[in-house]
TORLUM-920982 format. One record per residue (C-alpha): residue in one letter; x, y, z. Coordinates in steps of 0.2 Angstrom, whole numbers. Layout:
# TORLUM-920982
{node a; {X; Y; Z}}
...
***
This chain:
# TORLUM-920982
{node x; {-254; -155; 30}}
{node x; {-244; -164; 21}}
{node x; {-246; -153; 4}}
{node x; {-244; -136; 13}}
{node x; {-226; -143; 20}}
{node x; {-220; -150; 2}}
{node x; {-225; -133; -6}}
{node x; {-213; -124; 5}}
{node x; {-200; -136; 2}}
{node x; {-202; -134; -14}}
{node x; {-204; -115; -12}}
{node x; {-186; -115; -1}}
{node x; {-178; -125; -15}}
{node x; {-181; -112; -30}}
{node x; {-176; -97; -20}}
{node x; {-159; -106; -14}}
{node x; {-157; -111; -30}}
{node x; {-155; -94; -37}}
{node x; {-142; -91; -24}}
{node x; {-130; -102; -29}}
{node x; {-132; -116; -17}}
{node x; {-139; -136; -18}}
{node x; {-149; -142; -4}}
{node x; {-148; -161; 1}}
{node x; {-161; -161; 16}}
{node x; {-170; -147; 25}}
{node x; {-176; -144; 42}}
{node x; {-195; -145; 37}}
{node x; {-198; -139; 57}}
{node x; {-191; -123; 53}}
{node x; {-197; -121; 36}}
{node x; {-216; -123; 42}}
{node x; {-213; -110; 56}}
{node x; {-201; -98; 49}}
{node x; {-209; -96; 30}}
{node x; {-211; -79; 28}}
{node x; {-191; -77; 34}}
{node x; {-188; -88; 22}}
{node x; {-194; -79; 8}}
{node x; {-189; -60; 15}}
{node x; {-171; -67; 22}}
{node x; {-165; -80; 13}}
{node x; {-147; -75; 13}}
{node x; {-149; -68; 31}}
{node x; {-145; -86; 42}}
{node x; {-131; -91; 54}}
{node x; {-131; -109; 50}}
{node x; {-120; -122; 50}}
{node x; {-112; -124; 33}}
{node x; {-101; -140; 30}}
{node x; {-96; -137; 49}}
{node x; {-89; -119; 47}}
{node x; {-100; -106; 54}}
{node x; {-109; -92; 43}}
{node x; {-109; -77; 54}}
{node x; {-118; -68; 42}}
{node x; {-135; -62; 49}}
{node x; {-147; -69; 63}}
{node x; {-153; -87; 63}}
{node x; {-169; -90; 50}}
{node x; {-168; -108; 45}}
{node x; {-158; -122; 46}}
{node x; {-148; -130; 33}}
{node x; {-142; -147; 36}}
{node x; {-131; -149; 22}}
{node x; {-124; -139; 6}}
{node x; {-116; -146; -8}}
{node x; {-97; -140; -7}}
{node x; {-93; -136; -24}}
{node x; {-106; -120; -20}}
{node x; {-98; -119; -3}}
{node x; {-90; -102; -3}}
{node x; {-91; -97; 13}}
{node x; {-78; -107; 21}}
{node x; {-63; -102; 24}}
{node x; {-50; -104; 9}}
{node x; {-35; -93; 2}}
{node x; {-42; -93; -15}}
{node x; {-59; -84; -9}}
{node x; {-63; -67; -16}}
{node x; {-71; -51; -18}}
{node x; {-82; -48; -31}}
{node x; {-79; -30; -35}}
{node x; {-97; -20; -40}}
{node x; {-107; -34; -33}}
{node x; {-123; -32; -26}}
{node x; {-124; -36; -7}}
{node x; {-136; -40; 5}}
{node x; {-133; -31; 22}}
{node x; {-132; -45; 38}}
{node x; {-130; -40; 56}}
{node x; {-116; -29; 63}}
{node x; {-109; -34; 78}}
{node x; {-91; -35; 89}}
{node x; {-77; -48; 84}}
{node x; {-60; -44; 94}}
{node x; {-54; -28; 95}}
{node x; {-66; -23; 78}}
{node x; {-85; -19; 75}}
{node x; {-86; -27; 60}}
{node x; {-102; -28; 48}}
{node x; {-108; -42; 39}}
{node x; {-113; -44; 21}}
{node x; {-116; -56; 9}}
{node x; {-119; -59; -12}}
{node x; {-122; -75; -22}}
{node x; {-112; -88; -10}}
{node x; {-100; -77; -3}}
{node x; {-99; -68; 13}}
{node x; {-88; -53; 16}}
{node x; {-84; -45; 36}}
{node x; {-82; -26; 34}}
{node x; {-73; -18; 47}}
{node x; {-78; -2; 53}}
{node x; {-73; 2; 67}}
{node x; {-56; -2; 80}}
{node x; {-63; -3; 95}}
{node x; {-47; -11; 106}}
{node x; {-35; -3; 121}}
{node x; {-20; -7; 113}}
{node x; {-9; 3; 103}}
{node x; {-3; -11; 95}}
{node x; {-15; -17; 82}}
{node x; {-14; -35; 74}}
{node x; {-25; -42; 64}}
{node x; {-24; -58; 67}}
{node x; {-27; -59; 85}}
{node x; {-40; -45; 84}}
{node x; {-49; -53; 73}}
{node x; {-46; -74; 78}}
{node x; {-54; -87; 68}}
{node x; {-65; -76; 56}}
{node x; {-70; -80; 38}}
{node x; {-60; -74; 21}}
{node x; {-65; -61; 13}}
{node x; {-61; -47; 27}}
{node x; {-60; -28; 18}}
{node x; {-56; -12; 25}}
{node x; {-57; 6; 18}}
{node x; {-40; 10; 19}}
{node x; {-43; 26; 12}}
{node x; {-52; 31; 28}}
{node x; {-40; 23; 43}}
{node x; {-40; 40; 53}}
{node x; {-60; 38; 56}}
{node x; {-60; 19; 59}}
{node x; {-44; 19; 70}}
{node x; {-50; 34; 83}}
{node x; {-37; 34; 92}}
{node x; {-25; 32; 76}}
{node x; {-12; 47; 84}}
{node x; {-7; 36; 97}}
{node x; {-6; 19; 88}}
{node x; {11; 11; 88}}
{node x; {13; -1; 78}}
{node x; {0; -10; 65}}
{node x; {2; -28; 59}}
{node x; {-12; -31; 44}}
{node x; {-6; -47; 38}}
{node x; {-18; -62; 39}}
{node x; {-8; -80; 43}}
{node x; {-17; -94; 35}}
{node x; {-32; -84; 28}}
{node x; {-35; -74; 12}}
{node x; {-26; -56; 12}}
{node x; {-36; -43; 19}}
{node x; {-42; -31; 5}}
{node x; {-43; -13; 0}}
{node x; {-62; -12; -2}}
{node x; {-80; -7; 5}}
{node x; {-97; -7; 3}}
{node x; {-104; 9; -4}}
{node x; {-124; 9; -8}}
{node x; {-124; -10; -5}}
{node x; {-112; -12; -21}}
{node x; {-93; -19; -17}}
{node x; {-82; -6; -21}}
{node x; {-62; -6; -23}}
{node x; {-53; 6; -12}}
{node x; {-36; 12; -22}}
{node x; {-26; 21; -9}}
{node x; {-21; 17; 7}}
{node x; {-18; 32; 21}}
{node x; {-8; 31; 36}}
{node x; {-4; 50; 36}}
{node x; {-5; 56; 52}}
{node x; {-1; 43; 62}}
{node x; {13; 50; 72}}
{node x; {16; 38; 86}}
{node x; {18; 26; 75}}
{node x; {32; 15; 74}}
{node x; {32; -2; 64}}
{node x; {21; -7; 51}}
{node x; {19; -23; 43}}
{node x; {8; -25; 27}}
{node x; {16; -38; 18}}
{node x; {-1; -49; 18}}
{node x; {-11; -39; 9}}
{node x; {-18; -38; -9}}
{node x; {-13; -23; -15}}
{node x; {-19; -28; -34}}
{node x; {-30; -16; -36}}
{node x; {-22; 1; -28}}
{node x; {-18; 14; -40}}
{node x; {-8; 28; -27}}
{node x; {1; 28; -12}}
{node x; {3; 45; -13}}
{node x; {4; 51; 5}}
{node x; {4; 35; 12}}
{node x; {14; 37; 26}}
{node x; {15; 55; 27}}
{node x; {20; 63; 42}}
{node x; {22; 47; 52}}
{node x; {34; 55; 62}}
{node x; {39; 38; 72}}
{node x; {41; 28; 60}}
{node x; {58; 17; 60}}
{node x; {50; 1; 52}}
{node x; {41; -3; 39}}
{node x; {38; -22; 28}}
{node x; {29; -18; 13}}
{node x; {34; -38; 9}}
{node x; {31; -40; -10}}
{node x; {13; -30; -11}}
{node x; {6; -29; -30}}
{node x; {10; -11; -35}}
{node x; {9; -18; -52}}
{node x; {-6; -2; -55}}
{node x; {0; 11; -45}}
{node x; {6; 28; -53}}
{node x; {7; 40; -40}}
{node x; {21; 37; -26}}
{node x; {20; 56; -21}}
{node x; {25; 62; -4}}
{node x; {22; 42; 4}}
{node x; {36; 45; 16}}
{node x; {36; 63; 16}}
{node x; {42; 70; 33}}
{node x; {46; 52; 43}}
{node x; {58; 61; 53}}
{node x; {65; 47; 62}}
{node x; {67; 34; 48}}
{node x; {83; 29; 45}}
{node x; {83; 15; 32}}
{node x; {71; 7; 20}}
{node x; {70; -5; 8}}
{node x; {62; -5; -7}}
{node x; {68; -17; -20}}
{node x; {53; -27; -22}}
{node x; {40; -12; -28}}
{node x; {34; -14; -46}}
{node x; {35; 4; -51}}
{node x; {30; -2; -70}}
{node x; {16; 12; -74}}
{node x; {22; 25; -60}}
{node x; {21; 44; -66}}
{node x; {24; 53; -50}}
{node x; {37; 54; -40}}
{node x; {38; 71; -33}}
{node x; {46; 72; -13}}
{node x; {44; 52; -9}}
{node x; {57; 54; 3}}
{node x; {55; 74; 6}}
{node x; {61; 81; 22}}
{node x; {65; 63; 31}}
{node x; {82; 71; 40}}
{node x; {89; 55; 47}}
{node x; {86; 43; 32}}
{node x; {102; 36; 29}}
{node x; {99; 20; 18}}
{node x; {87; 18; 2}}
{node x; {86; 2; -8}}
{node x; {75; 8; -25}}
{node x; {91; 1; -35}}
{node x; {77; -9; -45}}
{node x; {65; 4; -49}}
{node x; {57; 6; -65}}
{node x; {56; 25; -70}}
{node x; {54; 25; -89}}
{node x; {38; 31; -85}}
{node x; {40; 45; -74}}
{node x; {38; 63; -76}}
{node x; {39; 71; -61}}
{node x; {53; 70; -51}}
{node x; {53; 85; -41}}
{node x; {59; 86; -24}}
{node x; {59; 66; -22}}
{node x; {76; 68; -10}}
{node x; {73; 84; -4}}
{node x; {79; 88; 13}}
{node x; {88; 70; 14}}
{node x; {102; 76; 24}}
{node x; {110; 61; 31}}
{node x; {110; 51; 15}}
{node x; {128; 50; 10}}
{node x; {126; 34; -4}}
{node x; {111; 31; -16}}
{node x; {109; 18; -29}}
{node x; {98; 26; -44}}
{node x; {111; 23; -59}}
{node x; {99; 12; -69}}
{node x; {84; 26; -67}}
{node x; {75; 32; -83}}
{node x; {73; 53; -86}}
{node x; {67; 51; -102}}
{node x; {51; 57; -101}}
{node x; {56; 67; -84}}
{node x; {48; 87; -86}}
{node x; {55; 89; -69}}
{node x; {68; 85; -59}}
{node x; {67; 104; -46}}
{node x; {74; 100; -31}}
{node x; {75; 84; -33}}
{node x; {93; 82; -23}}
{node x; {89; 99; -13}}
{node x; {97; 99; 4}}
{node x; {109; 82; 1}}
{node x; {125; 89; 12}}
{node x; {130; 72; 14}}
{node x; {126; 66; -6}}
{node x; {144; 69; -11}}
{node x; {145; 57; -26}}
{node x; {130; 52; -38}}
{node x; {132; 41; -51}}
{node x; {118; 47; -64}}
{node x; {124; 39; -80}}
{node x; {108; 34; -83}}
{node x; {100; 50; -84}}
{node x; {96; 57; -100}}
{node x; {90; 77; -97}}
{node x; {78; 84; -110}}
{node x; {81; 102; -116}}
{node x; {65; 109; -109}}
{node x; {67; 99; -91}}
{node x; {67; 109; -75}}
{node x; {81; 107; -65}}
{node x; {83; 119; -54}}
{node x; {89; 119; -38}}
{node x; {91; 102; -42}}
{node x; {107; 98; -31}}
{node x; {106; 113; -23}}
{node x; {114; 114; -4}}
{node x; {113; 129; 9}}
{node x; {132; 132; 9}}
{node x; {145; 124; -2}}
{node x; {147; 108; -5}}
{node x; {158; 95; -13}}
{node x; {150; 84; -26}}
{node x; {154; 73; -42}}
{node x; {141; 67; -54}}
{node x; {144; 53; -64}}
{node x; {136; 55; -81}}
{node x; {133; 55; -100}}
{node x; {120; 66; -104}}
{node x; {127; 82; -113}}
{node x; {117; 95; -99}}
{node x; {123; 86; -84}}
{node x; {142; 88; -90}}
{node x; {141; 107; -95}}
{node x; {130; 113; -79}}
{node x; {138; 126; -68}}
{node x; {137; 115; -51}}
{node x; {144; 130; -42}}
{node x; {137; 147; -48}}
{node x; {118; 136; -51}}
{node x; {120; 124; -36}}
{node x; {132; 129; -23}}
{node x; {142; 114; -26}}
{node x; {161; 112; -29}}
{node x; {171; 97; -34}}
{node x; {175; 83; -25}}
{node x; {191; 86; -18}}
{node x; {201; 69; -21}}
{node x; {218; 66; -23}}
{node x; {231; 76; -27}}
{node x; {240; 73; -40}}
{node x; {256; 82; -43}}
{node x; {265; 84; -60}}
{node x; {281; 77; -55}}
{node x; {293; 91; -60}}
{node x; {282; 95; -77}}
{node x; {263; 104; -80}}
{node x; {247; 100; -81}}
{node x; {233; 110; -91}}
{node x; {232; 129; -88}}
{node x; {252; 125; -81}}
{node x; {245; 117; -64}}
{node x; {260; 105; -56}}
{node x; {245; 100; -43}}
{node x; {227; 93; -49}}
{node x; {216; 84; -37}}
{node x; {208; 68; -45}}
{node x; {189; 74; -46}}
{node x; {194; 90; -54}}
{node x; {189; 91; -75}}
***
């Protein structure tokens, strides 16, 4: 009796082993009755470890204590996901507002959400969620199928209070995988967003991000890593009823594309990207487009350099009467057409260096005319071409 019990202590030992964890003392009445669970489900158990609960899978031994320099499961801001991992699928089951699904690798644990199952249409996080391990991921990429009800959501508060950040990632053929865009498009209800507790670190686009989010008026990006991302295009294309954002703390380092980030958002008034880094950009097309109510915009230390287009890229800026672009630098093959175009004439005054910018037509390519400023008068003598009046604007 006493042999058959020692071999599966020593059996449970080597398997637990492999996993990462050091066992001090084992219930041996569990062992002897629940062997062959032992040895098919070893990572599957809901035990007690170091007093925090491992909600990973159903119940199939017990452990009484694990060492806690291999305790990983507990719940610390330094915990991680362990990108193209192997998992082991637990139990899915409800927590809060979410249907989550459990999974697990070598000591870590990982609660997929996969569905938002709540009433209300405003989502937080971390009351949805309450006391729930680290390592929560979502496929941010997909939000329109795990948030059914995602035209009428208002308001979405991701940040995690006192646990690790949420992350961009899912399980795909039982491997972690990184998720690289996030999607809100579509959302049109909502209003307020709030992501500034997420880790971003590995997203490479927020191309569309916010697209069509017709409600929008809020948004707190925080300081989220965009250290990767290249592709800005169309993220607030068509919020019609933002009316200022800030910017300033997006790393736009290794950002290519630029094309309409704010197209078509008619009541944006305010714009902080005062701090971006464009030295890397190509496309700028359209990335103002339709910004009628924007009346002042900071983007004097922007980099053209490596621009191939800037079409459109003021098109539709009534109220953009003075642009201070002596930072721009136009290449000779560039496209810049319609690229301070208006409807119907327009005053405007571009403040600037490069060579192209100086010699445009404003008025026959663009519709625009100078600023009127000023007026100067010549005091009883003439200026050039024998005006005795100049306004202050005019060349």
């Amino acid at each position: 009796m006493f042999s058959q019990k020692y071999k599966y202590i020593i059996l449970s030992s080597v398997i637990l082993g492999t996993i990462g964890l050091s066992v001090t003392s084992v219930n041996i009445e569990a062992l002897d009755d629940k062997k062959e669970q032992e040895n098919n489900t070893i990572l599957n158990n809901n035990s007690s470890t170091n007093g925090v609960e491992n909600k990973f899978s159903e119940r199939s031994f017990s452990i009484n204590s694990i060492d806690s320099e291999s305790n990983n499961l507990s719940n610390n801001s330094n915990s991680r996901v362990n990108i193209g991992n192997t998992v082991i699928k637990g139990r899915q089951e409800r927590i809060g507002d979410w249907e989550v699904q459990w999974w697990g690798d070598r000591g870590y644990s990982y609660c997929e959400l996969l569905e938002y199952k709540g009433n209300s249409l405003n989502i937080d996080l971390d009351t949805g969620m309450g006391n729930i391990a680290d390592n929560v991921i979502l496929d941010t990429s997909n939000l329109k199928k795990i948030i059914p009800n995602y035209k009428n959501i208002e308001s979405i508060n991701l940040g995690r209070y006192g646990y690790g950040a949420l992350k961009p990632s899912k399980v795909q053929n039982n491997k972690v995988t990184a998720v690289t865009n996030i999607d809100f498009s579509g959302f049109s209800s909502l209003k307020s967003v709030i992501l500034n507790k997420i880790d971003t670190s590995r997203v490479t686009s927020l191309s569309n991000m916010f697209a069509d989010c017709s409600s929008l008026v809020s948004v707190d990006l925080g300081s989220i890593n965009t250290g990767n991302v290249s592709s800005f295009r169309d993220m607030f294309a068509r919020c019609n009823s933002l009316q200022s954002i800030d910017l300033s703390n997006i790393n736009t380092d290794k950002a290519t594309d630029m094309q309409g980030v704010f197209y078509h958002c008619p009541n944006l008034r305010n714009i902080n990207v005062s701090t971006w880094n464009t030295s890397n950009v190509t496309n700028f097309q359209g990335m103002f487009d339709g910004c009628s109510q924007l009346s002042s915009l900071n983007i004097k230390n922007f980099n053209t350099s490596k621009a191939t287009t800037l079409k459109d890229m003021f098109y539709g800026c009534t109220q953009l009467k003075i642009l201070d672009l002596s930072s721009f630098v136009l290449n000779e093959n560039v496209n810049d057409s319609g690229m301070f175009t208006t409807p119907g004439k327009t005053e405007l005054l571009v403040l600037t260096n490069d060579t192209k910018l100086k010699n445009l037509d404003y008025n026959a390519r663009f519709n625009r005319v100078p600023l009127n400023g000023p007026i100067l008068d010549a005091n009883g003598g003439n200026f050039c071409a024998n005006q005795v009046t100049k306004n202050y604007c005019e060349k």
